[in-house]
N, C-alpha and C positions, 0 to 999 in steps of 0.2 A: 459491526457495521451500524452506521446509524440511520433510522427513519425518521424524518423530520416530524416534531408533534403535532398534535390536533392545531388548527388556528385559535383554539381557544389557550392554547398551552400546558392542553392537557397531555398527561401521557399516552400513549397507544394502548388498547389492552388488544391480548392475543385473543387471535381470529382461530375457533378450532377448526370451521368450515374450510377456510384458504389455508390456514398454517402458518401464515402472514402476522406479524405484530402488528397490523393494522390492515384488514382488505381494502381500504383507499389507498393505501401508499404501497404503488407499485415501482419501488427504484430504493436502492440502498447508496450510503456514501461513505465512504471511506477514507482516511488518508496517513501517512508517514511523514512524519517530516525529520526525525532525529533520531528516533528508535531503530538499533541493527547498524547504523554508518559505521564506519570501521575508516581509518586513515584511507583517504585518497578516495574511497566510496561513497557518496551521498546519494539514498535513495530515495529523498524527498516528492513524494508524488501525492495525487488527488483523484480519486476513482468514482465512478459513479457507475453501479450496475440495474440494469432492469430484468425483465425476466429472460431475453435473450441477449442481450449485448453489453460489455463493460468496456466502459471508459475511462482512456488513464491519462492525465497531464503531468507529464516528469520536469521535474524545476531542476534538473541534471541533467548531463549527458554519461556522467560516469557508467562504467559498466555495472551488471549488477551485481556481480563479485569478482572474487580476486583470487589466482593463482593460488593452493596452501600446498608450498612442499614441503614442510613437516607431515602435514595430512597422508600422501603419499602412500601407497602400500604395495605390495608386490602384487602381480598380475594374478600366481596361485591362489592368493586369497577372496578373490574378487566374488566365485559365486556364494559362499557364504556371507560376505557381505551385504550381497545383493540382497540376500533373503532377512539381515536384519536390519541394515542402514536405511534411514530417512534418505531425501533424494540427493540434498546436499552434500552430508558426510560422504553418500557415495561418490557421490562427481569429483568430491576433492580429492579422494582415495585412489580413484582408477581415472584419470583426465585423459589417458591416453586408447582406453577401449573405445572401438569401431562402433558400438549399439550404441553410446554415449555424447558422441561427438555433436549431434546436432543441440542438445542440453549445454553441452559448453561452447558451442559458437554462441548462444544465446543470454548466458553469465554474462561470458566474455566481453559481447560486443559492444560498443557505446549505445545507450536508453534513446532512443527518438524522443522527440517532444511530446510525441502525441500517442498512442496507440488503441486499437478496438478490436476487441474478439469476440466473436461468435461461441456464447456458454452453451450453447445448446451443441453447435454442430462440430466445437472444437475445445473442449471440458479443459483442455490441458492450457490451454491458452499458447499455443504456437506457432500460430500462423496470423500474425498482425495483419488485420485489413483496415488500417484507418490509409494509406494512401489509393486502396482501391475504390476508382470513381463510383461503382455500382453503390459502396455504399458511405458515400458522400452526407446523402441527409441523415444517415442514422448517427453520424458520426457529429454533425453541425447540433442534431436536435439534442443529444446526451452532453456537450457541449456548453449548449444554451443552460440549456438545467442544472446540471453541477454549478457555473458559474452563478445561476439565481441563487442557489443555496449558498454558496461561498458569501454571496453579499449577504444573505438574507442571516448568516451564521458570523456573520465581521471575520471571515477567514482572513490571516495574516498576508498571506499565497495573493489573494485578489486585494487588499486595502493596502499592502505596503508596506504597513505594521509591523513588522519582524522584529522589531525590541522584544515584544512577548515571547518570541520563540527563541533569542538568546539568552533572556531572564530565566525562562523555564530549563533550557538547557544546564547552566551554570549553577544554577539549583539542584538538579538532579546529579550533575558529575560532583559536585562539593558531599552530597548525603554516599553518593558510591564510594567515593575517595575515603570517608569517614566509616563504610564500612557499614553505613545506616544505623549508628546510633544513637542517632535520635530518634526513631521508631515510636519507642512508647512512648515519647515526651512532643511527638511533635504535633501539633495543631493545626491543620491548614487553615491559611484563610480564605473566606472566599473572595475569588477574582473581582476586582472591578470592574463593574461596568465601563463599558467603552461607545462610547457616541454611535451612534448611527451614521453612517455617510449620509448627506444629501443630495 
C-alpha cells in the first residue's frame, strides 16, 4: 500500500506511537491493473483505505474469477482441504458446497463500478455499501481523495495515459516468455518523467 510523501518529498519514517509509516497520513492506496488477469478477467481497479472504510473503483466489469474444473475435487476431501487450502484453491475445489456458496456468487458475479466496505464492522469485505444512501458522503469523500492522488501521482486510470501500462505490460510478458533471462543482465531505467496536467 502506498502513503503519499511528506510535501517535501521526503519519505515517511515509521511512527512507533501510531504503527503508522507516517501519523499524518491517515488513508492508504492501492491499485492493480495487470497483475493476476487471466484470459477474459481484468481486474484492474484503484482502492483507497482509511481507518474504517475502503474504496474501490473497477475499470471492469468482469467477474472476479473464473470457474477452474481441473481444480475440482471430490466432496470427501473437502474437510481436509479446508484445514489447508488458501480461500481460493478452496473455492475452486469444492464450488458446489452449501457454507461456500455466498464466496462464489461473489467471484462469480460481475465487479460494480464502484464499491465500499466497512473494515471495521465487515473485516471480510462482503457486504458492499457504496449504493447505500446512509453512506453516500463517505463514499463521494474517499472518492474525492483517491482521484487527488491519482492526479497528484499522473495515474494512467485518471490522465488517459494507458500507452504506459501497455509498454509495461508487453515488457514484463516478453521477460516471462523468455523465462527471465535477462535477470542478471538487466538494468532498468529509470521512467521518464511525464508532464503535469494543467
Amino acid at each position: 500500500m502506498v502513503c503519499p510523501r511528506r510535501r517535501d518529498g521526503s519519505p515517511s519514517p515509521l511512527s512507533t506511537s501510531s504503527g503508522r509509516v507516517d501519523p499524518a497520513c491517515d488513508f492508504t492506496v492501492n491499485g492493480l491493473e495487470w497483475h493476476g488477469n487471466l484470459p477474459s478477467i481484468d481486474i484492474a481497479a484503484r482502492m483507497i483505505r482509511d481507518e474504517r472504510f475502503q474504496y474501490i473503483v473497477n475499470y471492469s466489469s468482469t467477474p472476479r474469477g473464473a470457474t477452474n474444473e481441473v481444480a475440482r475435487q471430490s466432496d470427501d476431501r473437502y474437510a481436509a482441504n479446508a484445514e489447508k487450502l488458501d480461500v481460493l484453491p478452496l473455492l475452486a475445489a469444492h464450488p458446489e458446497r452449501p457454507e461456500l456458496q455466498r464466496f462464489i456468487q461473489l467471484i462469480n458475479a460481475p465487479r460494480p463500478r464502484e464499491e465500499l466496505y466497512d473494515c471495521v464492522a465487515d473485516p471480510d469485505q462482503l457486504q458492499d455499501l457504496a449504493d447505500k444512501p446512509e453512506f453516500a458522503e463517505v463514499k463521494a469523500t474517499l472518492r474525492a481523495r483517491l482521484e487527488a492522488y491519482q492526479r497528484q501521482t499522473l495515474d494512467p486510470r485518471l490522465t488517459g495515459d494507458m500507452a504506459i501500462i501497455a509498454e509495461t505490460l508487453k515488457f514484463v510478458e516478453g521477460r516471462k516468455a523468455s523465462g527471465y533471462a535477462d535477470t542478471a543482465a538487466l538494468k532498468l531505467k529509470a521512467p521518464k518523467k511525464r508532464a503535469k496536467p494543467k
